[in-house]
GUBA-449081 format. One record per atom (N, C-alpha, C, O): x, y negated, z; residue number from 0. Coordinates in steps of 0.2 Angstrom, whole numbers, plus 5000, padded with zeros to 4 digits. Each point is the difference from the previous one (the first is absolute). Last residue first. Layout:
<pts>
+------+------+------+-----+
|    X |    Y |    Z |   i |
+------+------+------+-----+
|    X |    Y |    Z | NUM |
...
+------+------+------+-----+
</pts>
This chain:
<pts>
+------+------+------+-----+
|    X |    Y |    Z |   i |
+------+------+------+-----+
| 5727 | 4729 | 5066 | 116 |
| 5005 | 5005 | 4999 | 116 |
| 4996 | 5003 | 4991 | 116 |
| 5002 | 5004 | 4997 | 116 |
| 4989 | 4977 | 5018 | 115 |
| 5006 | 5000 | 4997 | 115 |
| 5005 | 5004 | 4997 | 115 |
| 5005 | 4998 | 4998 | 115 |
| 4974 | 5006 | 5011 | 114 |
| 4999 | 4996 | 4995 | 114 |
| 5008 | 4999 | 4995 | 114 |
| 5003 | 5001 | 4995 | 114 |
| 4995 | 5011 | 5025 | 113 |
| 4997 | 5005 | 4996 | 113 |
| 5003 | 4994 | 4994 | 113 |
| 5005 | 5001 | 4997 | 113 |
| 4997 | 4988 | 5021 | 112 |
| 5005 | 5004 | 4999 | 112 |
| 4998 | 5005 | 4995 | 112 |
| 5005 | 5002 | 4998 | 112 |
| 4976 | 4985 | 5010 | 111 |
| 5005 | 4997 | 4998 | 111 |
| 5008 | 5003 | 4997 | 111 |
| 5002 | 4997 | 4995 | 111 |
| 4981 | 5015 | 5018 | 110 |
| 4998 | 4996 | 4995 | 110 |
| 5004 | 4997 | 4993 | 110 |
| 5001 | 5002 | 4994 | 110 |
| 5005 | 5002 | 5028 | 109 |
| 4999 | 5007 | 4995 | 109 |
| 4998 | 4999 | 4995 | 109 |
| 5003 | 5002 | 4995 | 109 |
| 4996 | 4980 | 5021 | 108 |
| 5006 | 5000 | 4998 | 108 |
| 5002 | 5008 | 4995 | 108 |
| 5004 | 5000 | 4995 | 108 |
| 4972 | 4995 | 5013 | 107 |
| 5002 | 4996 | 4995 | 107 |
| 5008 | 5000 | 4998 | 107 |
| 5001 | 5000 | 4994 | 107 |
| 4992 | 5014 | 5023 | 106 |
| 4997 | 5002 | 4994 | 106 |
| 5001 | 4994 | 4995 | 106 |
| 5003 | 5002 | 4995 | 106 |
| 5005 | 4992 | 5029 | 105 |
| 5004 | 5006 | 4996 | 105 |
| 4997 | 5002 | 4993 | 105 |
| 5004 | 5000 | 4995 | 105 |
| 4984 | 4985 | 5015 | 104 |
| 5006 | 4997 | 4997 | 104 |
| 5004 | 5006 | 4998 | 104 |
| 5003 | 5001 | 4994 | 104 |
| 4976 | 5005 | 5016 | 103 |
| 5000 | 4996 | 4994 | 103 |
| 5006 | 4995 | 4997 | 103 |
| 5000 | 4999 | 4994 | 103 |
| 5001 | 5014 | 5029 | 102 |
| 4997 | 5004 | 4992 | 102 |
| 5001 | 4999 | 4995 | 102 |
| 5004 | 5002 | 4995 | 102 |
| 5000 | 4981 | 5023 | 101 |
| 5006 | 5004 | 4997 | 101 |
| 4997 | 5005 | 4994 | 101 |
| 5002 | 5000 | 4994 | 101 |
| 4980 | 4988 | 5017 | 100 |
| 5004 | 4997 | 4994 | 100 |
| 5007 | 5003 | 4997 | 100 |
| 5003 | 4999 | 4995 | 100 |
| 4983 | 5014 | 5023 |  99 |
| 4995 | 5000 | 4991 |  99 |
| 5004 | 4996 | 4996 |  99 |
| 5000 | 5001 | 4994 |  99 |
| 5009 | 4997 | 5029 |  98 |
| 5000 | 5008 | 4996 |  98 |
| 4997 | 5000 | 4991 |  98 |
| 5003 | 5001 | 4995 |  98 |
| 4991 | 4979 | 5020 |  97 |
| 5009 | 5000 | 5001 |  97 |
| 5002 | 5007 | 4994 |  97 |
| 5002 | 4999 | 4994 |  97 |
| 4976 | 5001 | 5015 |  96 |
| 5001 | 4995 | 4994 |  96 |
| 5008 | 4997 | 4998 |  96 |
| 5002 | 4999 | 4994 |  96 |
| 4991 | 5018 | 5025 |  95 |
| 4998 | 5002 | 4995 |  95 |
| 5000 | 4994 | 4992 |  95 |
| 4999 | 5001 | 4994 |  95 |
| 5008 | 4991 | 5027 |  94 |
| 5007 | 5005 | 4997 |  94 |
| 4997 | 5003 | 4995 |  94 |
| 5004 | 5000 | 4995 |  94 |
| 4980 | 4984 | 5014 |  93 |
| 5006 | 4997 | 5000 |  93 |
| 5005 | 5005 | 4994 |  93 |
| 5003 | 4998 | 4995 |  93 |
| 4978 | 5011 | 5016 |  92 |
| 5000 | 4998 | 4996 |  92 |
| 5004 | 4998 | 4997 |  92 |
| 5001 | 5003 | 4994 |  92 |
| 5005 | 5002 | 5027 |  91 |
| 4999 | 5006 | 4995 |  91 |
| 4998 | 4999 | 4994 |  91 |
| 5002 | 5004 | 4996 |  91 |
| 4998 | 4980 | 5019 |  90 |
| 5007 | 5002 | 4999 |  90 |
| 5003 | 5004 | 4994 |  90 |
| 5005 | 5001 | 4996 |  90 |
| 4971 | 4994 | 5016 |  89 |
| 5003 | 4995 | 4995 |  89 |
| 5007 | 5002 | 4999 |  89 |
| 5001 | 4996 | 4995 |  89 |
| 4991 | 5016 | 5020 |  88 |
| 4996 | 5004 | 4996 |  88 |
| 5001 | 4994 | 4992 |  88 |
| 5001 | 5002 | 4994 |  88 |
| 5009 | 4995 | 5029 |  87 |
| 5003 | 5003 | 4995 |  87 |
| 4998 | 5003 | 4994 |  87 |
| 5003 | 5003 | 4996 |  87 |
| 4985 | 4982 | 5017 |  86 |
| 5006 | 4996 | 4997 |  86 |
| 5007 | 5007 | 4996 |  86 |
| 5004 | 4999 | 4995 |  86 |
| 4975 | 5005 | 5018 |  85 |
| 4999 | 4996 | 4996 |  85 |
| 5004 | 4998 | 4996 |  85 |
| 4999 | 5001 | 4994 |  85 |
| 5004 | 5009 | 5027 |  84 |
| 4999 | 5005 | 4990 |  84 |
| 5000 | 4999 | 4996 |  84 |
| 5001 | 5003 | 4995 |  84 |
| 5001 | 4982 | 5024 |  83 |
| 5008 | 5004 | 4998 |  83 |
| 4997 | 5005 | 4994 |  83 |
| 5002 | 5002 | 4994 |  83 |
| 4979 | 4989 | 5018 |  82 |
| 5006 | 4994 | 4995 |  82 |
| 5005 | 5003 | 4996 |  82 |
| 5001 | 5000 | 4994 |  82 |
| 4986 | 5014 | 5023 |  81 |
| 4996 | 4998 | 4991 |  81 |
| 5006 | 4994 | 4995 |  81 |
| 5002 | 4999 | 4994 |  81 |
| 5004 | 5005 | 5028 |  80 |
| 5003 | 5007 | 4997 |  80 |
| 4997 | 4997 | 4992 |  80 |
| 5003 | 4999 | 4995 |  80 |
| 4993 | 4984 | 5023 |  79 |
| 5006 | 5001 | 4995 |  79 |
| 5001 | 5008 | 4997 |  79 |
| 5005 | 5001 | 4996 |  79 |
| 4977 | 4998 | 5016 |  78 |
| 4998 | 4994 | 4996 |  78 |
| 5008 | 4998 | 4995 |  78 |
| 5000 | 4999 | 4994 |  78 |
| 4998 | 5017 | 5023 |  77 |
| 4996 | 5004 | 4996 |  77 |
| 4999 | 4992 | 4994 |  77 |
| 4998 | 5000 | 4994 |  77 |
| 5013 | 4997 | 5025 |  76 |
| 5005 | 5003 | 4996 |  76 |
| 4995 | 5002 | 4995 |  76 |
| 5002 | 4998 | 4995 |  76 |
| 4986 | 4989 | 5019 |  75 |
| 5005 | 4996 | 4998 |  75 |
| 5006 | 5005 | 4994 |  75 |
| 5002 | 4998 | 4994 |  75 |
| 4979 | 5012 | 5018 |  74 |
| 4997 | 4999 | 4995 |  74 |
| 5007 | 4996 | 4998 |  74 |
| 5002 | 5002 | 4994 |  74 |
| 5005 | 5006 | 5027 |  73 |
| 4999 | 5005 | 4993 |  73 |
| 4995 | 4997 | 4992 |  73 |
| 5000 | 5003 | 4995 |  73 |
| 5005 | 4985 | 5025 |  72 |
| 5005 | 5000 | 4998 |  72 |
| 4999 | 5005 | 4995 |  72 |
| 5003 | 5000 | 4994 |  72 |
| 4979 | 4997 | 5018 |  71 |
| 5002 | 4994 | 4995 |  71 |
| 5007 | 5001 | 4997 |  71 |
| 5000 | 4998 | 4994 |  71 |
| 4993 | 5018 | 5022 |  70 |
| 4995 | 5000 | 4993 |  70 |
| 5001 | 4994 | 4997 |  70 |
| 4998 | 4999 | 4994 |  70 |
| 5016 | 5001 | 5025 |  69 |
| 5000 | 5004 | 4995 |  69 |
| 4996 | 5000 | 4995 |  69 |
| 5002 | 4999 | 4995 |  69 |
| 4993 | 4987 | 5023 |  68 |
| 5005 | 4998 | 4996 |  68 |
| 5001 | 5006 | 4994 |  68 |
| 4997 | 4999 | 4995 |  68 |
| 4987 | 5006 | 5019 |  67 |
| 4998 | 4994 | 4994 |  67 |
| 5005 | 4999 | 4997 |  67 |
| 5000 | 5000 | 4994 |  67 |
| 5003 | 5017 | 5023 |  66 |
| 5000 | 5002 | 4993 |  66 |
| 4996 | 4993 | 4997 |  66 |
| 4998 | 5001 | 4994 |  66 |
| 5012 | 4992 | 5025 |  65 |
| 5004 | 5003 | 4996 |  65 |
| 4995 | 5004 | 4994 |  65 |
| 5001 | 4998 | 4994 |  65 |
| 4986 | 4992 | 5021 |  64 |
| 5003 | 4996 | 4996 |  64 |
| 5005 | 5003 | 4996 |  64 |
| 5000 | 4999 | 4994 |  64 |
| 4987 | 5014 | 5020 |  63 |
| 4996 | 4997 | 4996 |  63 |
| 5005 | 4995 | 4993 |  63 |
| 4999 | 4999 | 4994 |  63 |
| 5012 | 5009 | 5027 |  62 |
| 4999 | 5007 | 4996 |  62 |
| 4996 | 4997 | 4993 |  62 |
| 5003 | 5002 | 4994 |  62 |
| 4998 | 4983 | 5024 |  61 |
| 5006 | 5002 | 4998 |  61 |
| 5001 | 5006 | 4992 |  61 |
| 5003 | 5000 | 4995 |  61 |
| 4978 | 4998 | 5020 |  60 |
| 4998 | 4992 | 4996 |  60 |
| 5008 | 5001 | 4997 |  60 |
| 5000 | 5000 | 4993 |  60 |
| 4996 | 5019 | 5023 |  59 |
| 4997 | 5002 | 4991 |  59 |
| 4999 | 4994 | 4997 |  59 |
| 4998 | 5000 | 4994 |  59 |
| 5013 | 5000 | 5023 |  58 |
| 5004 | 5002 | 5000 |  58 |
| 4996 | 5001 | 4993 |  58 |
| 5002 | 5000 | 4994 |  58 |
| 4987 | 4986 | 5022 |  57 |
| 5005 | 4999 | 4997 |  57 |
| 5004 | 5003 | 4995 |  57 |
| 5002 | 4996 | 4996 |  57 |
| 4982 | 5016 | 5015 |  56 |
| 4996 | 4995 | 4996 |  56 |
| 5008 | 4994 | 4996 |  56 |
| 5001 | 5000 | 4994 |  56 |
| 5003 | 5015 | 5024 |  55 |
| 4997 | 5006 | 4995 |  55 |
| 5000 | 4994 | 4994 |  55 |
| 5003 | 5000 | 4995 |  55 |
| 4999 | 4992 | 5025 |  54 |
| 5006 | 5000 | 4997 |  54 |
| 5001 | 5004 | 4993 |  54 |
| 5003 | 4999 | 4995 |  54 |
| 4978 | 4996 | 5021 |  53 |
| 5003 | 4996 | 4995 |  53 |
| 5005 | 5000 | 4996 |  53 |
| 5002 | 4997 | 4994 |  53 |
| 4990 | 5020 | 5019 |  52 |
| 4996 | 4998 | 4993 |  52 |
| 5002 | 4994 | 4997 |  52 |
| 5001 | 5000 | 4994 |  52 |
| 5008 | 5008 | 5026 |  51 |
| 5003 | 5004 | 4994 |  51 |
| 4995 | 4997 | 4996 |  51 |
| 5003 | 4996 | 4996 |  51 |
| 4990 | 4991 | 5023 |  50 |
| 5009 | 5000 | 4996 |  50 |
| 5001 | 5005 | 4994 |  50 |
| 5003 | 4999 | 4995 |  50 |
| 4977 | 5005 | 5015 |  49 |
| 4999 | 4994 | 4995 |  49 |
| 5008 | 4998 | 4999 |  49 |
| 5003 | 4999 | 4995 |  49 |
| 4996 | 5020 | 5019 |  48 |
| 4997 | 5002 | 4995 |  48 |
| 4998 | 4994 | 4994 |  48 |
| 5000 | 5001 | 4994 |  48 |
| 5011 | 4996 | 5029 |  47 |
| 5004 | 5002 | 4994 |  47 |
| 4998 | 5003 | 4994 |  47 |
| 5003 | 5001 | 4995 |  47 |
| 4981 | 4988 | 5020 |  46 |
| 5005 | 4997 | 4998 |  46 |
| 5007 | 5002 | 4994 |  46 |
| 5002 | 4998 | 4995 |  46 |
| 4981 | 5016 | 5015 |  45 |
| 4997 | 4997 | 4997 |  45 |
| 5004 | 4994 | 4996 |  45 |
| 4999 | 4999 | 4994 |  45 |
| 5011 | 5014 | 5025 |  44 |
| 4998 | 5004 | 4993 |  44 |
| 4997 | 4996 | 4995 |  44 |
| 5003 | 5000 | 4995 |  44 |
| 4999 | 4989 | 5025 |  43 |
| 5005 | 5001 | 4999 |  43 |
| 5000 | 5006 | 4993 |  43 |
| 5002 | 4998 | 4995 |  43 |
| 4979 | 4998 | 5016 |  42 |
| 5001 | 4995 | 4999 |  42 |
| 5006 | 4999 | 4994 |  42 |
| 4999 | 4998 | 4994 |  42 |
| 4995 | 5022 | 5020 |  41 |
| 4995 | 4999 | 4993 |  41 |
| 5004 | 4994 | 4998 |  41 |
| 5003 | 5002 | 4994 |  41 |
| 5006 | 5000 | 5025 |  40 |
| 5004 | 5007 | 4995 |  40 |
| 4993 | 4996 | 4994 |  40 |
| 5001 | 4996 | 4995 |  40 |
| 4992 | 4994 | 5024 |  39 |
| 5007 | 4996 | 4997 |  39 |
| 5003 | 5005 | 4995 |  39 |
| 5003 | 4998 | 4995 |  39 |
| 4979 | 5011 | 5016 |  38 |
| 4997 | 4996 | 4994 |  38 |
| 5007 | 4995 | 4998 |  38 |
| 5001 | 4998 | 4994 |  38 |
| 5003 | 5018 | 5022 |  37 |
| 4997 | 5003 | 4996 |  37 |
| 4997 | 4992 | 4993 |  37 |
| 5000 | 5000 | 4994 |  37 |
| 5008 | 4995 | 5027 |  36 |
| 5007 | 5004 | 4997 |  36 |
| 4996 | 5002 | 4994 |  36 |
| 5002 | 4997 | 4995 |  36 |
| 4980 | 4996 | 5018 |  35 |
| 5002 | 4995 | 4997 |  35 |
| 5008 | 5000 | 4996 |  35 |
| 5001 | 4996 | 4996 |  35 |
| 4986 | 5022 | 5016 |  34 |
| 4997 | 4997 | 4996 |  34 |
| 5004 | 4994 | 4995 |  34 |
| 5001 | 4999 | 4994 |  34 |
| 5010 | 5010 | 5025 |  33 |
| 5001 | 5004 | 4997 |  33 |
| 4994 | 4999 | 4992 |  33 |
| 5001 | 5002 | 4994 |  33 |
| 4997 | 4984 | 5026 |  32 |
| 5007 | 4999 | 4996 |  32 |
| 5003 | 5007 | 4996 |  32 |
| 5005 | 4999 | 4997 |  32 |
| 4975 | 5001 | 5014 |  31 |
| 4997 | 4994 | 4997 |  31 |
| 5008 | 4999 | 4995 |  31 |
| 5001 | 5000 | 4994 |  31 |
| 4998 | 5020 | 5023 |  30 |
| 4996 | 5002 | 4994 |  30 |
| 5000 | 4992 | 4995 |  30 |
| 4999 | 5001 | 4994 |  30 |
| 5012 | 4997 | 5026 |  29 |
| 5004 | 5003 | 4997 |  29 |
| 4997 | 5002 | 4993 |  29 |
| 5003 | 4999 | 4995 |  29 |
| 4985 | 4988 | 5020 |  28 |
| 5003 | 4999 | 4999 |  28 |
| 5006 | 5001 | 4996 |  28 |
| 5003 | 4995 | 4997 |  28 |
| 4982 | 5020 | 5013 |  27 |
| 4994 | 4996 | 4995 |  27 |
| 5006 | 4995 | 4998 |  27 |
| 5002 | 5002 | 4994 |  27 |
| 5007 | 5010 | 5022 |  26 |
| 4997 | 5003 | 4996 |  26 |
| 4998 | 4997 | 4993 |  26 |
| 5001 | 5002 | 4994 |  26 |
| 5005 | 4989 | 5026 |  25 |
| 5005 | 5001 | 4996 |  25 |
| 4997 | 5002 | 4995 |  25 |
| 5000 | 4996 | 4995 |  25 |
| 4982 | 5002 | 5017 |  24 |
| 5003 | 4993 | 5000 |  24 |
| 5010 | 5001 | 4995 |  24 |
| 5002 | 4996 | 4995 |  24 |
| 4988 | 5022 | 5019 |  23 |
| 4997 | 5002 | 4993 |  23 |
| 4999 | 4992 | 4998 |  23 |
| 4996 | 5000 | 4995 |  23 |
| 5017 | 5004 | 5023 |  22 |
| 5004 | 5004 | 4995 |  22 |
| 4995 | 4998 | 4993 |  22 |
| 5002 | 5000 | 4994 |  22 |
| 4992 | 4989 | 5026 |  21 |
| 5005 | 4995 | 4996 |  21 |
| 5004 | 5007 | 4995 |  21 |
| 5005 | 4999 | 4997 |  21 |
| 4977 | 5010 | 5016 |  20 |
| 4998 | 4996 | 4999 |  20 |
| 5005 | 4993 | 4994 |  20 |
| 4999 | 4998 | 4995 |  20 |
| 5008 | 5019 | 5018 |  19 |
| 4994 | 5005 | 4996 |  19 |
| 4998 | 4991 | 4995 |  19 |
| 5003 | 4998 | 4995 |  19 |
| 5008 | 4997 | 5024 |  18 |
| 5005 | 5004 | 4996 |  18 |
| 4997 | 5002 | 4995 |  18 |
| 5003 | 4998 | 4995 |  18 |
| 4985 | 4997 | 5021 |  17 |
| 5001 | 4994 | 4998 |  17 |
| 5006 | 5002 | 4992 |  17 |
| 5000 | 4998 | 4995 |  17 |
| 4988 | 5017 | 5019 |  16 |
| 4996 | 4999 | 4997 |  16 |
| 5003 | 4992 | 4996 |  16 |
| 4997 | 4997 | 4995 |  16 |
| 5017 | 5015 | 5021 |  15 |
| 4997 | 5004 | 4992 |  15 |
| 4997 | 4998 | 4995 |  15 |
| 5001 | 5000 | 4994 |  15 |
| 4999 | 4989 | 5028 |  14 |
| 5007 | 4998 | 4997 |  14 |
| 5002 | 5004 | 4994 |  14 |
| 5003 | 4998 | 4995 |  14 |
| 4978 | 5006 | 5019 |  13 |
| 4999 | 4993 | 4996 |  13 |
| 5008 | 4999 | 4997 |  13 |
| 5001 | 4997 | 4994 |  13 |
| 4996 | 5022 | 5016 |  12 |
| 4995 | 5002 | 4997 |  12 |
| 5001 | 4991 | 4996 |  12 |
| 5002 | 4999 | 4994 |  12 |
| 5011 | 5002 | 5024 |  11 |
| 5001 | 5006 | 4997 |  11 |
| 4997 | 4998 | 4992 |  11 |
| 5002 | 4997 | 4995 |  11 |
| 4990 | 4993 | 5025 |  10 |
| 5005 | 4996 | 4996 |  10 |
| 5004 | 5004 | 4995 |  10 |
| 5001 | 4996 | 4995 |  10 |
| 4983 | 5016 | 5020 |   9 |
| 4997 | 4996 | 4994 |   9 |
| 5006 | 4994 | 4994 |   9 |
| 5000 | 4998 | 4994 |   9 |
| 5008 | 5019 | 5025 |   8 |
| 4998 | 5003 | 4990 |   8 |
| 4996 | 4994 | 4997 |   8 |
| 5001 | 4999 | 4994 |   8 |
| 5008 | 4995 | 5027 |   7 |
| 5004 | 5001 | 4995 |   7 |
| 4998 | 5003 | 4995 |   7 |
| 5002 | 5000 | 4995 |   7 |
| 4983 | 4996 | 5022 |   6 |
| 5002 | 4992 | 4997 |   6 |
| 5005 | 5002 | 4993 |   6 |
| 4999 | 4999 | 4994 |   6 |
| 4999 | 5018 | 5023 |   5 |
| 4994 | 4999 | 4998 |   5 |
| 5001 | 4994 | 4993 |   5 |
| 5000 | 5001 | 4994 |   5 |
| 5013 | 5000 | 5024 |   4 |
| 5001 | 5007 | 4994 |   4 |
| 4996 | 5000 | 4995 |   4 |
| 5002 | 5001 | 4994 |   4 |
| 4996 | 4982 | 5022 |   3 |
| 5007 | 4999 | 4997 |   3 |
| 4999 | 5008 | 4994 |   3 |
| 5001 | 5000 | 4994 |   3 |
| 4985 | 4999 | 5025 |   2 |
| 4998 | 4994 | 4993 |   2 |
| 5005 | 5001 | 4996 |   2 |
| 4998 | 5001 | 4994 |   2 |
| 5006 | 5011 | 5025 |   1 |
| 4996 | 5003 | 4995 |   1 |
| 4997 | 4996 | 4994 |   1 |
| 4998 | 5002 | 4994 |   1 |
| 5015 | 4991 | 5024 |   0 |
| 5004 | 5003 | 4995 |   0 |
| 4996 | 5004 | 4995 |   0 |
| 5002 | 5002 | 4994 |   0 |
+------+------+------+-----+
</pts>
């Protein structure tokens, strides 16, 4: 009986020691997977950090093109505005030679009506 008591702290002691033993085996374990949770978050950030950029990059290739379109569509109006002046600045001649031949008719018709009176 005395072996027996005896016996039980050392199985005691080993079965701590085994326990002891498979907690710091958790341990290191637990430490590897919270390692590797930790670099999948990095990964995963990194990830949505090149998705937002593309999306960024996208967003300014769309951006890029709308004002192309615009700045052409505005030299396009800027290229009919000069026309439209063009043509009324021709109109205005047009009218100022229009005007100057009535002048000139009306003064001859006074003319004329002087004469005959």
């Amino acid at each position: 009986m005395k072996e027996s008591l005896i016996e039980l702290p050392k199985n005691r002691n080993e079965q701590l020691l085994t326990e002891s033993s498979e907690n710091a085996e958790l341990k290191i374990k637990l430490a590897q997977l919270k390692r590797e949770y930790e670099e999948l978050l990095v990964a995963q950030q990194k990830t949505e950090t090149i998705s937002d950029a593309n999306s960024m990059a996208e967003v300014k290739s769309n951006l890029d093109i709308n004002i192309w379109k615009l700045e052409n569509s505005l030299l396009a109006l800027e290229g009919e505005e000069k026309k439209a002046l063009a043509r009324i600045e021709a109109c205005k001649t047009q009218l100022d030679i229009k005007n100057q031949r009535i002048a000139n008719l009306t003064d001859e018709t006074e003319n004329l009506e002087r004469e005959q009176k």
